[in-house]
C-alpha positions as CSV (number, residue, x, y, z in Angstrom):
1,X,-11.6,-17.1,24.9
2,X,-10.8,-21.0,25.3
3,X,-7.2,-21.9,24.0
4,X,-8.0,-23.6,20.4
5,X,-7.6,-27.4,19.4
6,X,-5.1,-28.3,16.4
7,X,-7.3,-29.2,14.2
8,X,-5.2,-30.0,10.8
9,X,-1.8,-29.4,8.7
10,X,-1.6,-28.8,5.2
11,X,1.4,-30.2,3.3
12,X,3.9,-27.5,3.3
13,X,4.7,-28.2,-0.2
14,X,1.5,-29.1,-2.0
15,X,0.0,-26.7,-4.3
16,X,-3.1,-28.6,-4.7
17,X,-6.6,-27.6,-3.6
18,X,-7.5,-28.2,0.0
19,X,-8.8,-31.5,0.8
20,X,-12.6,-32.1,2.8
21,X,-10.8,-32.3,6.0
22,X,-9.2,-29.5,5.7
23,X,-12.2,-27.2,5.1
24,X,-13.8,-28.8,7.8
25,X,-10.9,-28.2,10.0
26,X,-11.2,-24.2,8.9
27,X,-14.7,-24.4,9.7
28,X,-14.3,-25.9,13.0
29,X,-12.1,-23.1,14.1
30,X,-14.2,-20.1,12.5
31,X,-17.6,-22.0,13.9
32,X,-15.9,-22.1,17.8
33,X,-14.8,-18.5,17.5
34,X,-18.6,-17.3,16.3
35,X,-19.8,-19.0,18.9
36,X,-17.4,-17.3,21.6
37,X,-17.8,-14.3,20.2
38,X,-21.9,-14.6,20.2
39,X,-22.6,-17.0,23.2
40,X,-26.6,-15.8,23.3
41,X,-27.0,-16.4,19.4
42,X,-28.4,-19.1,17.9
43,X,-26.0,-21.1,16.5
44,X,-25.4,-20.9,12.5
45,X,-23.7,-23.5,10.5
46,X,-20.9,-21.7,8.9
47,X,-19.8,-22.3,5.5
48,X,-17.0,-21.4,3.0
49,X,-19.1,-18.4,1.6
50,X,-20.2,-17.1,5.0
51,X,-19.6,-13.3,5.4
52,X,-17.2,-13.2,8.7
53,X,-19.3,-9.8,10.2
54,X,-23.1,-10.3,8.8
55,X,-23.3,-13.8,8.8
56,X,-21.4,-14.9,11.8
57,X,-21.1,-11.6,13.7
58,X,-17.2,-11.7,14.2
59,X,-16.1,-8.2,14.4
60,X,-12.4,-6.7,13.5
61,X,-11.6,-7.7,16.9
62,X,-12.9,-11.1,16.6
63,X,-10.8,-11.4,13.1
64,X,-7.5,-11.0,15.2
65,X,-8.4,-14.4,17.2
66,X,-10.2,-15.7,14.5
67,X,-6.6,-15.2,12.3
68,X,-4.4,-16.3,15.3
69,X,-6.6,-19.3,15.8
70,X,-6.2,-20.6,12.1
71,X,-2.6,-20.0,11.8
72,X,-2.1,-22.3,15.3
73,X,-4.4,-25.5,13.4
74,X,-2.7,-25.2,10.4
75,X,0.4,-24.2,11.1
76,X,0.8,-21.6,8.6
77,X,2.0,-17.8,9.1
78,X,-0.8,-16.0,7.3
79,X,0.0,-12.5,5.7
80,X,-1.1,-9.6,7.8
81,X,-3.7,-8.3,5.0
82,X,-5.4,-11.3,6.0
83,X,-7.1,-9.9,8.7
84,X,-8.3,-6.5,6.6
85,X,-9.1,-8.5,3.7
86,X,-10.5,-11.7,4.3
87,X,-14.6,-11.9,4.1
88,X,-15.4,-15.4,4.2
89,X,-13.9,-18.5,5.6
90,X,-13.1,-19.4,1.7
91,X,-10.9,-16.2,1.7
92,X,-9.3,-17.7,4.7
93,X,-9.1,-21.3,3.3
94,X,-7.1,-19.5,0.1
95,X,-5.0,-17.7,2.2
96,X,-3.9,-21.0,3.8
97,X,-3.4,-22.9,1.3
98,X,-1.1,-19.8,-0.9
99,X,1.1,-19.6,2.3
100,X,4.3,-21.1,0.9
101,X,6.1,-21.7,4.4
102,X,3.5,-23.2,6.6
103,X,5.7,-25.6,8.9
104,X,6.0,-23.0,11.1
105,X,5.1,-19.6,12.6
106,X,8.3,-17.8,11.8
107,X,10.0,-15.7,14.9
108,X,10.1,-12.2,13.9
109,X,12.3,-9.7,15.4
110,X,10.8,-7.4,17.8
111,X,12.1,-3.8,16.8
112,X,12.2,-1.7,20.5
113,X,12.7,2.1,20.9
114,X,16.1,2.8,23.0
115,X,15.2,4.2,26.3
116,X,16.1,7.9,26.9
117,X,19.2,8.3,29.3
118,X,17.0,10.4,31.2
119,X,13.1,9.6,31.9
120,X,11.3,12.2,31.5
121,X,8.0,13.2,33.1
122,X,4.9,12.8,30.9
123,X,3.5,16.6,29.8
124,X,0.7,16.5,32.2
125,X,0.2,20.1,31.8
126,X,-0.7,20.0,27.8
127,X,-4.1,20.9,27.6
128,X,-4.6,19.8,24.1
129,X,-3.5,16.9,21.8
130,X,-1.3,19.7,20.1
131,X,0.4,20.7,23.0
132,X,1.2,17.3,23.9
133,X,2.8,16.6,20.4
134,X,4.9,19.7,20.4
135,X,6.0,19.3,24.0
136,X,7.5,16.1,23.0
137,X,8.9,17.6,19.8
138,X,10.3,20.6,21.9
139,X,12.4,18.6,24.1
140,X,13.5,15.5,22.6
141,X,12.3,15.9,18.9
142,X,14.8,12.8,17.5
143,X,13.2,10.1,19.9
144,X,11.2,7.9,18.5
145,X,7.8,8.2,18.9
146,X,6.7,5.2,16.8
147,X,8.4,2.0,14.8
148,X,5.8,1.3,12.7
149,X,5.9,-3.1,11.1
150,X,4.3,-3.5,7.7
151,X,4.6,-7.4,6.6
152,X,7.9,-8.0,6.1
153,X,9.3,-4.7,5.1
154,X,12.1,-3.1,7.5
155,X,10.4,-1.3,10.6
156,X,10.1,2.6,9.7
157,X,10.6,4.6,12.6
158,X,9.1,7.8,13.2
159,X,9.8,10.4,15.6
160,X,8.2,13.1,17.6
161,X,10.0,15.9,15.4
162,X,9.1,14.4,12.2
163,X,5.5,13.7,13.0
164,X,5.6,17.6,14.5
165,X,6.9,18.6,11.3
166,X,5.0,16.6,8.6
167,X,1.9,17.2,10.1
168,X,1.7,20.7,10.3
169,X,3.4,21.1,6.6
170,X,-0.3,18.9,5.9
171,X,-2.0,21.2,7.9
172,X,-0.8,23.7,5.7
173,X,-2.2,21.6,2.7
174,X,-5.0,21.4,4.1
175,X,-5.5,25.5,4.9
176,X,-4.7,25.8,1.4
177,X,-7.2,23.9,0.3
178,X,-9.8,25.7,2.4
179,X,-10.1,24.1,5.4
180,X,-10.8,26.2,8.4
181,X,-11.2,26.0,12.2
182,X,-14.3,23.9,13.4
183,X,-14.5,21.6,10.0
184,X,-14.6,18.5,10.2
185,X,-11.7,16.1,8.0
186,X,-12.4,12.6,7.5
187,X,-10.0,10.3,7.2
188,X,-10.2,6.8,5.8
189,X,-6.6,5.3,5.5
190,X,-5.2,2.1,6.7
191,X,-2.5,2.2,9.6
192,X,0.5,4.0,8.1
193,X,2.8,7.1,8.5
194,X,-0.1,8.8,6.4
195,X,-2.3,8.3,9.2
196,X,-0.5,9.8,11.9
197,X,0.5,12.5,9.9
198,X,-3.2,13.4,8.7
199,X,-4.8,13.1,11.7
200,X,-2.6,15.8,13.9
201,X,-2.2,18.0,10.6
202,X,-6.2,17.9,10.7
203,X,-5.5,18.9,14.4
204,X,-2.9,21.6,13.4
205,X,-5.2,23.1,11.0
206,X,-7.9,23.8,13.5
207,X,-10.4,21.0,12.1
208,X,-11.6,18.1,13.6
209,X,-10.6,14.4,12.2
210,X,-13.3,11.7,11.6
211,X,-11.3,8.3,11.4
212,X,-13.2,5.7,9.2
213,X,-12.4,2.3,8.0
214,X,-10.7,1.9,4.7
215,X,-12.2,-1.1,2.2
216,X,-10.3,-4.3,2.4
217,X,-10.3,-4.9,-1.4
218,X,-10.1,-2.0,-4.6
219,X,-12.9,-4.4,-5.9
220,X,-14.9,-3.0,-2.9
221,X,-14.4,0.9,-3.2
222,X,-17.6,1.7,-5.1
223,X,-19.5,0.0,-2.6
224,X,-17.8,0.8,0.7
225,X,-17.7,4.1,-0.2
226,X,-21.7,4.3,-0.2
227,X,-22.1,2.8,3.1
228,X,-19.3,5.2,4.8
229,X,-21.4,8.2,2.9
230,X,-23.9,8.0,6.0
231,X,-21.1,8.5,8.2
232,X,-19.8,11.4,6.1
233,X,-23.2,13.2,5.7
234,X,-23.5,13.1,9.4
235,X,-20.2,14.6,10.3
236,X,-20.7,17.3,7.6
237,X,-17.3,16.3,6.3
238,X,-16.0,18.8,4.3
239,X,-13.0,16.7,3.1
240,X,-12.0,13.1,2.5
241,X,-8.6,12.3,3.3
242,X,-7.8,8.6,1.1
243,X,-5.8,6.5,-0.4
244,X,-4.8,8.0,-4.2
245,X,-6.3,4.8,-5.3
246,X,-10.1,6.1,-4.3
247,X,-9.8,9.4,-5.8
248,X,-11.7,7.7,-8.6
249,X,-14.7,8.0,-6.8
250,X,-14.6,11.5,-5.6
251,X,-17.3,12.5,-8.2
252,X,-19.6,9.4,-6.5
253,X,-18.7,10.4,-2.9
254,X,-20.0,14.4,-3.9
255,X,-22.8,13.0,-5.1
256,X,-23.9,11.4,-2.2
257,X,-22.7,14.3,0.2
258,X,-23.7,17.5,0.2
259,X,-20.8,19.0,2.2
260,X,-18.0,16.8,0.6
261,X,-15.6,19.2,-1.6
262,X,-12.3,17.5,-1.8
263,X,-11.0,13.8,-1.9
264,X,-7.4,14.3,-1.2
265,X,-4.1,12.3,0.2
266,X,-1.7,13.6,1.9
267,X,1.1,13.4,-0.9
268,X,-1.5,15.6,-3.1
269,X,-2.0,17.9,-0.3
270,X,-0.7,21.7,-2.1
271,X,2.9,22.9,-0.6
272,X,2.1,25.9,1.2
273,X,5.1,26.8,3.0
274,X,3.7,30.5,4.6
275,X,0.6,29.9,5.3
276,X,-0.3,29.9,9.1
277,X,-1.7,27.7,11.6
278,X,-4.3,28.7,14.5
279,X,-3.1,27.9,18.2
280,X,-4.9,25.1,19.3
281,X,-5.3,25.8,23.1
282,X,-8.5,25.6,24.8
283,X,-9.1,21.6,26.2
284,X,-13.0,22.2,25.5
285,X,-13.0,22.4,21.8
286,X,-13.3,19.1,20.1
287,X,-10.5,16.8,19.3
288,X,-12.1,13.9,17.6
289,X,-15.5,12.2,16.0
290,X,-15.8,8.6,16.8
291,X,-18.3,6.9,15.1
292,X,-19.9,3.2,15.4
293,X,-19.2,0.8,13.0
294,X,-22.9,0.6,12.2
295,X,-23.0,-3.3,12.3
296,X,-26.1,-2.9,14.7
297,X,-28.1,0.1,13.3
298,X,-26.6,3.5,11.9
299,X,-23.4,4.9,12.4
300,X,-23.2,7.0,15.6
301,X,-21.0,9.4,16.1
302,X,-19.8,11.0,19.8
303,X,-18.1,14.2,20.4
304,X,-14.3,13.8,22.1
305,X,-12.8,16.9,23.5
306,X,-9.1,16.9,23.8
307,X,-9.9,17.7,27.8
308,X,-12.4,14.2,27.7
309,X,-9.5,12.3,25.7
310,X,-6.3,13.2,28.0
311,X,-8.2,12.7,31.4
312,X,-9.3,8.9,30.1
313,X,-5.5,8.5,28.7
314,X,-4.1,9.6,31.5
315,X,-6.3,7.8,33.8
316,X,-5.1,5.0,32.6
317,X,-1.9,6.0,32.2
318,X,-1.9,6.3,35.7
319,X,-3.6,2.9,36.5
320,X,-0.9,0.3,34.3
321,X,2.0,3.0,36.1
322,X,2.9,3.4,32.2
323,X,6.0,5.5,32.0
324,X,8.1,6.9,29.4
325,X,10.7,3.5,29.2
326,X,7.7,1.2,28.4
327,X,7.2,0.2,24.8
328,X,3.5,-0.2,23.7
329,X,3.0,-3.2,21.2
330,X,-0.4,-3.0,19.3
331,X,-1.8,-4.1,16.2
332,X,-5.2,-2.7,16.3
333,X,-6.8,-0.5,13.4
334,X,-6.5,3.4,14.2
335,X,-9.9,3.4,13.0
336,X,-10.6,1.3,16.3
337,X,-10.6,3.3,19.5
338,X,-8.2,0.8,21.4
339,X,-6.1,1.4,18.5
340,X,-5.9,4.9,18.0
341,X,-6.5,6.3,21.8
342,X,-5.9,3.3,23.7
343,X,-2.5,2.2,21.9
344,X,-1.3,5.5,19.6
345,X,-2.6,9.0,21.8
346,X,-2.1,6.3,25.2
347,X,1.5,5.8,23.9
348,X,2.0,9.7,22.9
């Protein structure tokens, strides 16, 4: 994409609504984006109340430039739920204007995991994502594995023994809770520990995890929920892993899925301390369901083994001569397939 044009400043201080030039200025930037983003389209005029994805086609990706783009013309360090919440260029206009300390993009500190004294090889004789995971946590289980940013909150910083260790104490959850080898665990939660956690404990309990996108607003559960039921249905999910906040609508989501038993989190998951978890061993059996996002038809979904997922990662792994001193900065959705295999599994 083109470097953008400063288009406008708002007072730092004012309080006031935006003036005309400055919602043309907002619409100047969101227009040249759409337009880069669908060069074969017909051009459509963009206004304050035009959906960012069905209107003008810019996808989560898009967003990211789209966000970057707007806080360079205004000057203004936007809040990162911006990108996950904003639907129109009137949610972005708002965001704006509410920013209290526009002047200036603030420098944030960079939090970076200390090297090991000794580099070790990558474990390119795992077989599974599993095996990966515990080979890490076997030999170096206090490194860190991620340091996870969240607005302006200290870094949390998670490593290779903890994830090891929560994930299979949710894996145990989830056994408790009737989940057996083969089903299939969606999960529909922003990026956060709780992610990384439920996704290998879905591993650890011998199901399979469907990553989905989370709604952007609690105004928007009801109805986000009944799009996501198509991708549900189709996976044969036999359990929704969510925010607490969309437990709510368990009784709706049953409703409209036949195979759906549980809504659960993975604070709520059951302790179940002696229960046991299958060996995950054989690279053939399937690691993860990737669905489309649907913006173009219905969902579809593609079968990952964890044999088809390590020889891509590593592949590429092998092509950027990634080792274990680099440090991978990414923030892509894990709902997003650059996010979760390019950026987390890539990284793991």
């Amino acid at each position: 994409m083109s470097e953008p044009v400063t288009h406008a400043r708002l007072n730092p201080q004012s309080s006031s609504a935006p003036t005309p030039d400055d919602v043309a200025a907002l619409i100047r930037v969101v227009e040249e984006v759409a337009r880069e983003l669908n060069p074969a389209r017909t051009p459509i005029a963009a206004t304050l109340d035009s959906r960012l994805d069905r209107d003008l086609g810019i996808d989560s990706l898009g967003r990211a430039e789209l966000v970057v783009r707007i806080e360079r013309a205004f000057g203004a360090a936007l809040p990162e739920r911006t990108l996950a919440e904003a639907e129109t260029p009137r949610d972005l206009l708002a965001a704006v204007v509410a920013r209290q300390n526009v002047a200036a993009i603030p420098r944030r500190r960079i939090a970076r995991a200390p090297a090991p004294a000794v580099v070790v090889p990558a474990p390119a004789e795992s077989g599974t994502l599993c095996g990966v995971l515990d080979w890490h946590a076997g030999r170096h289980p206090d490194r860190p594995h991620i340091i996870l940013e969240e607005s302006d909150a200290e870094p949390a910083t998670i490593s290779y023994g903890a994830l090891a260790e929560k994930a299979r104490r949710a894996a145990r959850g989830l056994r408790e809770l009737h989940v057996i080898a083969g089903d299939r665990v969606a999960i529909m939660l922003p990026t956060s520990e709780s992610f990384f956690v439920a996704f290998f404990g879905v591993l650890y309990a011998g199901a399979v995890p469907v990553p989905i996108y989370p709604p952007a607003r609690a105004s928007q559960i009801e109805d986000h929920l009944r799009r996501q039921a198509t991708i549900l249905d189709n996976a044969e999910a036999t359990l929704l892993i969510a925010p607490p906040a969309m437990h709510g609508a368990a009784a709706l989501l049953r409703s409209l899925v036949d195979s759906l038993a549980i809504v659960a989190s993975i604070d709520t998951l059951p302790e179940a301390a002696g229960t046991g978890l299958p060996r995950i061993e054989q690279p053939e059996e399937t690691a993860l369901l990737q669905y489309t996002s649907g913006s173009t038809g219905a969902p579809k979904g593609v079968v990952l083994s964890h044999s088809n997922l390590l020889a891509n990662i590593r592949a590429m792994g092998a092509a950027m001569g990634a080792t274990a001193s680099d440090v991978f900065v990414s923030w892509l959705p894990l709902y997003h397939d650059m996010g979760l295999i390019g950026a987390w599994l890539g990284s793991l």
